[in-house]
Wavefront OBJ file of the C-alpha trace (Angstrom):
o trace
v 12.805 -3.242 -12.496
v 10.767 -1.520 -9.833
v 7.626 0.590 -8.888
v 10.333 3.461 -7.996
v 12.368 3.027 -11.359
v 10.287 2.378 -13.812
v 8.672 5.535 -13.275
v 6.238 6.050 -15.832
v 4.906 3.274 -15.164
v 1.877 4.511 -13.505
v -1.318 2.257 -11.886
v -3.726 3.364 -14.946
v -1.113 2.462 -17.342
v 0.235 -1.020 -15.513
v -4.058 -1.383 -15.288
v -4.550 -0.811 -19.292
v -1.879 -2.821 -20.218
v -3.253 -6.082 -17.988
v -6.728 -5.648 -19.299
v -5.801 -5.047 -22.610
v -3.851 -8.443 -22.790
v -7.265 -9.724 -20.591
v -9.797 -8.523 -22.954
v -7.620 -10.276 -26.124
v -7.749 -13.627 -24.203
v -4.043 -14.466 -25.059
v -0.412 -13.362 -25.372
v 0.041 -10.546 -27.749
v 3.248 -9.220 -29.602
v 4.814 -5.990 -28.762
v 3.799 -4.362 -31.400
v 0.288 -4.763 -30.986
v 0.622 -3.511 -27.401
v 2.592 -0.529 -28.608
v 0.132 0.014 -31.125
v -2.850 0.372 -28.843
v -1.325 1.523 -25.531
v 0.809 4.190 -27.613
v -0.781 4.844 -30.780
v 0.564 6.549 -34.077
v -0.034 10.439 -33.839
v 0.276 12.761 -36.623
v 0.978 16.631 -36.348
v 0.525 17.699 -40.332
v 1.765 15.435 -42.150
v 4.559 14.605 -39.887
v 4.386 11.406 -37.331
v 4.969 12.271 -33.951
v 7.403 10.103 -32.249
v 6.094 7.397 -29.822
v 6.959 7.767 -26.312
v 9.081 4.381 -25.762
v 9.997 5.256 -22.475
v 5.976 5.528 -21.220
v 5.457 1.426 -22.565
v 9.069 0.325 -21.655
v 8.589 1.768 -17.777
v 4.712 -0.033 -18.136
v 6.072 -3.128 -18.943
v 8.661 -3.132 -16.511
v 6.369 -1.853 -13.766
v 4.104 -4.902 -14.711
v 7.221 -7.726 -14.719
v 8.284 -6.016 -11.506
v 4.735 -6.877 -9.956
v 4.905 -10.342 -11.433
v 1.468 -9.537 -13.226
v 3.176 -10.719 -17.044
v 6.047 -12.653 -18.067
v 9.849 -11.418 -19.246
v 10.190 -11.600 -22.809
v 7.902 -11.669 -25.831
v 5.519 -12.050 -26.709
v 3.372 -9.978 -23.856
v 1.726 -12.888 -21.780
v -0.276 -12.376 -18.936
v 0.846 -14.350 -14.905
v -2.195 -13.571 -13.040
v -5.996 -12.999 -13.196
v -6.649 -9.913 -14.043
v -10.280 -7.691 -12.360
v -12.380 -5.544 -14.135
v -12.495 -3.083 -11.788
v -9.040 -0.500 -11.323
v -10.242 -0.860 -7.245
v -10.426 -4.911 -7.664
v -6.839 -4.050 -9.567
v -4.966 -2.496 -6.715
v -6.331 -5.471 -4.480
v -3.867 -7.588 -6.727
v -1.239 -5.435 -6.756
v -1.446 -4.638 -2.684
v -1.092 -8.482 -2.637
v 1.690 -9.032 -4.544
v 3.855 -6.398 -2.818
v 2.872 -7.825 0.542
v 4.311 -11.237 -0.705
v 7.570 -9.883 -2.214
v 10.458 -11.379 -1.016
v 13.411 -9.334 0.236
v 15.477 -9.722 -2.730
v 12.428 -8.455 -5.128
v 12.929 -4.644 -5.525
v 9.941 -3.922 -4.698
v 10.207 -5.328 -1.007
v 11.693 -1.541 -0.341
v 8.064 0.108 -0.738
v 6.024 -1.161 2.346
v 9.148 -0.880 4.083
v 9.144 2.814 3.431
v 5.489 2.687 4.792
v 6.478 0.504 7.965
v 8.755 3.326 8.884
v 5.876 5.923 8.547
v 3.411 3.848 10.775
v 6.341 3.371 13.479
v 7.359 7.254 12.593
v 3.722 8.585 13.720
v 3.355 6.467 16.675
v 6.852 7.637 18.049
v 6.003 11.222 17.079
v 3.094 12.300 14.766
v 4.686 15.518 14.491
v 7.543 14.274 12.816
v 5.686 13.617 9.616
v 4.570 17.498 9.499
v 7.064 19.040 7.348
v 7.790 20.535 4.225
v 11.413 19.485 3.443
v 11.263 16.824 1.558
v 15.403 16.623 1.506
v 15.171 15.885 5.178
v 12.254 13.721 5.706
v 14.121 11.455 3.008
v 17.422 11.429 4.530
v 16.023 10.149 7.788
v 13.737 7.262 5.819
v 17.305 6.004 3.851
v 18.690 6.331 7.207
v 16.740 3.141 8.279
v 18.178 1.458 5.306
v 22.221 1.375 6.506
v 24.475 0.544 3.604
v 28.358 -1.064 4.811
v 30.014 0.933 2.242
v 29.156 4.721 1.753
v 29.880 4.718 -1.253
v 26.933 2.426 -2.347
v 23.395 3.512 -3.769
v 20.587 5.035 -1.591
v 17.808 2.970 -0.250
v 14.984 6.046 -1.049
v 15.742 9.321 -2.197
v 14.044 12.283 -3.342
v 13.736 10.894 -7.438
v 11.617 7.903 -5.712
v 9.635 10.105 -3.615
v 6.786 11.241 -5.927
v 6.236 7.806 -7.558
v 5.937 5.730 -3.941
v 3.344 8.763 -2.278
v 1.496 7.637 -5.792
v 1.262 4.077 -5.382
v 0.640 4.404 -1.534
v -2.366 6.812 -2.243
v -3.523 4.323 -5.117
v -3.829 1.875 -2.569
v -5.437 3.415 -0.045
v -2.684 3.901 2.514
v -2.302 7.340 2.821
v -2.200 11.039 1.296
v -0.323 14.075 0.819
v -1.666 17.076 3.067
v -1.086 20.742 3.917
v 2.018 21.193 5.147
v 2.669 17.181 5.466
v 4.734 15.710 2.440
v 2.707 12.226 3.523
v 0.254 10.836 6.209
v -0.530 7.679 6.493
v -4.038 7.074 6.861
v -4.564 3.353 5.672
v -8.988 3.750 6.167
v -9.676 2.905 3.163
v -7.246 -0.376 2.067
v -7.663 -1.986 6.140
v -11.643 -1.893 5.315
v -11.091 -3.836 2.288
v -8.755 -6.261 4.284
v -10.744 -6.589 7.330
v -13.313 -7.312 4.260
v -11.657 -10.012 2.904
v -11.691 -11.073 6.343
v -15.225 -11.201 6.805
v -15.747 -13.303 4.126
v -13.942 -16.124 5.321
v -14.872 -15.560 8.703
v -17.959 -14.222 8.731
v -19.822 -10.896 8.608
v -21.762 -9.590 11.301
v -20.424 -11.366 14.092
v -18.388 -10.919 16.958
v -14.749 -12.071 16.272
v -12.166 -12.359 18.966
v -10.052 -9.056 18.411
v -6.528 -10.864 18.469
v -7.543 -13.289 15.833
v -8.981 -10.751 13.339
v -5.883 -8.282 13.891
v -3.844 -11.125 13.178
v -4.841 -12.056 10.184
v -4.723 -8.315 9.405
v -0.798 -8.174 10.257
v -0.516 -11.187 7.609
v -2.522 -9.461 4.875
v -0.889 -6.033 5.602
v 2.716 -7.139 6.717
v 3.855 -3.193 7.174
v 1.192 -3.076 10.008
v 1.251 -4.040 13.542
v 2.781 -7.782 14.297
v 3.503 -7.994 10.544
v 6.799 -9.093 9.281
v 7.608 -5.986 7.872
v 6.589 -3.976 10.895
v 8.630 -5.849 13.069
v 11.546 -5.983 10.517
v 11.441 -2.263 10.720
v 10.661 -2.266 14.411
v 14.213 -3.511 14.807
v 15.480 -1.492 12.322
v 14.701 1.921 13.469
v 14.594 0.820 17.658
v 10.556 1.866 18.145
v 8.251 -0.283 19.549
v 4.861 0.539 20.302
v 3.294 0.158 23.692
v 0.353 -0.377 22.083
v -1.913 -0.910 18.938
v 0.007 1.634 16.594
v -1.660 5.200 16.593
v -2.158 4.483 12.945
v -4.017 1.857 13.597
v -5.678 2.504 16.154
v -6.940 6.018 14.677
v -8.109 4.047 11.478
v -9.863 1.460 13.712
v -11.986 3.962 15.850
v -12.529 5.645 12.536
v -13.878 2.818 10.540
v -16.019 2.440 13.943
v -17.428 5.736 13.803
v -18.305 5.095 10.317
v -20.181 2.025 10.935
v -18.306 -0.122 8.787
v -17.215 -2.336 11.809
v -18.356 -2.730 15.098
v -15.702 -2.743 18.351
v -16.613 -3.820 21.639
v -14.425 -3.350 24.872
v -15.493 -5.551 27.777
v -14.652 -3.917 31.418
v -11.445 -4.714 32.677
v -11.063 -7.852 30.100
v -7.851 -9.050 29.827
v -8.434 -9.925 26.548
v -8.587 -6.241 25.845
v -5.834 -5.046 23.354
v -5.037 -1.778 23.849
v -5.313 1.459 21.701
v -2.986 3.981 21.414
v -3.852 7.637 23.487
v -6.056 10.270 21.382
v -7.645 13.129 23.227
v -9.391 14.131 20.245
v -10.846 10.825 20.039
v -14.716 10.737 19.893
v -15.676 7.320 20.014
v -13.607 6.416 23.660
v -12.369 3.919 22.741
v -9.394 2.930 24.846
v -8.691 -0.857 23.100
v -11.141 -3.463 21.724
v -11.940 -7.509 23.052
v -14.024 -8.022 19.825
v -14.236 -6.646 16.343
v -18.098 -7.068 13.782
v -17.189 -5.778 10.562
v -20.534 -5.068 8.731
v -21.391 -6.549 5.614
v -23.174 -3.625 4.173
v -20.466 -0.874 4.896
v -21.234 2.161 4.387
v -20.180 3.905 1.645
v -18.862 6.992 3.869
v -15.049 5.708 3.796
l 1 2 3 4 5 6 7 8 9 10 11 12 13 14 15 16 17 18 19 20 21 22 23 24 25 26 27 28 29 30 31 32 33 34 35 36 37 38 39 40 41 42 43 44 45 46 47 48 49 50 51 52 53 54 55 56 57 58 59 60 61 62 63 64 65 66 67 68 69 70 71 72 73 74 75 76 77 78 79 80 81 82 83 84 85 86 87 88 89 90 91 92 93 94 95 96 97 98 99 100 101 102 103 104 105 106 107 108 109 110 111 112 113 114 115 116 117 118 119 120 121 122 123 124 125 126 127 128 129 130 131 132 133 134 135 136 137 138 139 140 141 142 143 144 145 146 147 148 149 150 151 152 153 154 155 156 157 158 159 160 161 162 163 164 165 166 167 168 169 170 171 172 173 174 175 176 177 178 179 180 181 182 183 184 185 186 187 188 189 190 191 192 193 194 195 196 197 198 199 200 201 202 203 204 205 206 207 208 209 210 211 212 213 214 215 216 217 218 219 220 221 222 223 224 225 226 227 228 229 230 231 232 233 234 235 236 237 238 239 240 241 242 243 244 245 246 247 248 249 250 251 252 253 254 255 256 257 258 259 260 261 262 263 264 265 266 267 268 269 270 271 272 273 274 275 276 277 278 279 280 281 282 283 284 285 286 287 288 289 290 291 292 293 294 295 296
């Protein structure tokens, strides 16, 4: 069981099925859950078939995240939010604290290798072919006997680039199969942050970046970064340039606040960007605003 094999098990669904078994306060049989997350249907007077695969792939998608428990009847693990965005909060946590033998350990992996990928060369990632662009990810992944399954491949494509832009990691473009642009899920991080640390405050720029690397592990001085960091060879001279691009953006925005100090040593520097508006060349000390705007 996996996010990438059980296929049709998509965030809405995994997301009804949790609340559903929230709302009812308790564990409920399968066929309860079958009856409201795939209902009878009727053409005539003929019943239409229920799609087995679409709850099986839910369920398994679910176990796989550790959000409910093998077997029957359907019993919630974890607290479940009311909110879908509150929802892929939980689930961004529990892939970041899968272990390497959980199958799901493979899909920030994946995204490590895109964040190394674009710093080494962004142009890379601007293709159409998604037979290549696969082949080189499953490359980072060597196997000691040919003969053995594929890391990634081209039937797991489609349903990672979902989850990823679910989270708020990234996105399919024009002419790019996948970007990753994490704006959107390091604002909620740097967030969560906040509100231990405190908002609207100058924090020391190491510190907050480092807790960052803990709560995104695929990121820069992660575990999973530097897992694939000595997988693939690349190591940044710098903050990543898809972190640092995210960071000058969220700055821009006015959702945080960066602050480079002179010649500082404390200064941790940013990757080049001549398109870059805000000049930033690296950052002493990060104020993340507690009324963000809502422009990310």
């Amino acid at each position: 069981m996996s996010l990438l094999t059980d296929t049709q098990g998509s965030p809405n669904r995994v997301f009804g099925l949790v609340r559903l078994l929230a709302e009812a306060g308790t564990s409920l049989p399968l066929e309860t859950v079958e009856g409201w997350l795939t209902p009878r249907n009727k053409i005539g007077n003929a019943e239409v078939p229920r799609p087995q695969d679409a709850l099986g792939q839910t369920l398994g998608a679910a176990r796989s995240l550790n959000l409910i428990a093998n077997g029957t009847p359907i019993t919630l693990k974890v607290e479940v939010p009311s909110t879908i965005q509150e929802f892929a909060d939980l689930v961004h946590r529990q892939l970041s604290s899968s272990s390497d033998e959980d199958a799901n350990s493979v899909v920030l992996k994946v995204y490590a290798w895109f964040v190394l990928r674009a710093d080494r060369q962004v142009t890379s990632l601007h293709r159409t072919v998604l037979e290549e662009l696969v082949d080189e990810i499953d490359g980072a992944f060597p196997r000691p006997d040919d003969k053995e399954a594929r890391t990634f491949n081209t039937t797991k494509w489609p349903h990672w680039v979902r989850w990823m832009t679910f989270l708020g990691l990234g996105t399919k473009l024009p002419n790019t199969l996948f970007f990753p642009s994490p704006v959107e899920r390091v604002l909620r991080e740097l967030r969560g942050i906040a509100s231990k640390m405190g908002f609207d405050r100058n924090h020391d720029f190491r510190e907050v970046q480092q807790e960052l690397s803990i709560r995104m592990p695929y990121l820069d001085g992660g575990a999973l970064f530097a897992e694939m960091t000595e997988r693939t060879g690349w190591r940044p001279k710098t903050v990543s340039s898809v972190l640092s691009s995210t960071l000058r953006e969220l700055h821009q925005e006015g959702a945080i606040r960066l602050t480079a100090l002179g010649d500082s040593a404390k200064r941790v520097p940013f990757a080049h960007d001549a398109n870059d508006l805000t000049r930033l060349t690296g950052a002493d000390s990060i104020l993340i605003v507690q009324e963000a705007p809502n422009a990310v």
